[in-house]
N, C-alpha and C positions, 0 to 999 in steps of 0.2 A: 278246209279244216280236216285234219285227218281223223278219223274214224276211231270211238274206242272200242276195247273189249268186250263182247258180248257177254251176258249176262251167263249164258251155256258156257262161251268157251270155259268163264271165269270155274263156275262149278265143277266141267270136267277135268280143268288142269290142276286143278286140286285132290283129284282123284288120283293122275299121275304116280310117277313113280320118281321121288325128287333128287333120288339119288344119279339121275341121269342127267347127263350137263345140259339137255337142251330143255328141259323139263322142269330147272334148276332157274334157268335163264328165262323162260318165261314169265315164272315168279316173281322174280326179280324185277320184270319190265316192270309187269301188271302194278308191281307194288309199289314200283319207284313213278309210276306212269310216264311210262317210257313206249310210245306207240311205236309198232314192228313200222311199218312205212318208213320211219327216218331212222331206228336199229338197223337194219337190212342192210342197206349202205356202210354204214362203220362197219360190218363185218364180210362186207362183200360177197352178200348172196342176196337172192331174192326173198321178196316176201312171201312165196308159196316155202322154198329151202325153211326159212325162220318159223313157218308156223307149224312145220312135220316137225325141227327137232322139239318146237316148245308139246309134240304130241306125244316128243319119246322116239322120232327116228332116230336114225346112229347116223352117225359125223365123221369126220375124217381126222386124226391125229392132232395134224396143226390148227384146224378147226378150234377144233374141242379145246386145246390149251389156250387160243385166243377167247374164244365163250367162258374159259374157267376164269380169265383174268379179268373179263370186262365184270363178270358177276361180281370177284371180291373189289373191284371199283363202284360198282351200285351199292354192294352192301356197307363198305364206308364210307360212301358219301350217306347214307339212308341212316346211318347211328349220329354221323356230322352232322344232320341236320340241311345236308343239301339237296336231297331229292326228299320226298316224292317231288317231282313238279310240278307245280301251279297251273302251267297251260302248256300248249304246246308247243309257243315260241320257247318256254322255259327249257325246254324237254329237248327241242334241236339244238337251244344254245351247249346244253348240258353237254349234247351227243357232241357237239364239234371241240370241244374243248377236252375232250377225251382223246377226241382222232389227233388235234395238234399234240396231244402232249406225249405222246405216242413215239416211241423212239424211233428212228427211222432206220432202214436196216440197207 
C-alpha cells in the first residue's frame, strides 16, 4: 500500500506559492488523493523530480504544460464528482485511464 501524505508535508504545501505549476499540482494530488508513487509514472519522472516541483522547484517547458493539463484533468474530474478517490486502487485506476486517453503523438 502506498504511502500517504504527511501531515507536515500537507501544512507546508499550503504555505507554498500556488501559482507555481508544481506547487498547483501537489494540491491537486493531495486533494483528489492521488498518491506521487503512481503520479510519477503518468508524467515520467521520479518520485524525488514530483516532490521538489510539488515544493516549488522549476520544470522544464514541456513539463510544466503536461502538469498544467493533468491539473485541469483533476480539477474536473473533482467538480464531476470523480475524484477524490476512495483507495488506492481507485486512484491507479483513475491514473491509467488518463495515460490511455491520452493522445498519442
Amino acid at each position: 500500500m502506498s504511502r500517504s501524505y504527511s501531515q507536515e508535508f500537507r501544512i507546508e504545501l499550503y504555505k507554498l506559492d500556488r501559482t507555481l505549476p508544481g506547487v498547483s499540482l501537489g494540491i491537486a494530488c493531495l486533494e483528489a488523493n492521488l498518491p506521487a508513487k503512481y503520479v510519477a509514472p503518468v508524467l515520467k519522472v521520479s518520485r524525488m523530480t514530483l516532490y521538489s516541483w510539488f515544493r516549488g522547484a522549476p520544470m522544464r517547458k514541456k513539463k510544466e504544460e503536461l502538469v498544467r493539463a493533468l491539473i485541469r484533468i483533476i480539477q474536473q474530474d473533482r467538480a464531476n464528482g470523480r475524484l477524490p478517490a476512495k483507495s488506492v486502487l481507485d486512484a491507479k485506476q483513475w491514473l491509467k485511464s488518463v495515460v490511455e486517453d491520452e493522445p498519442q503523438s
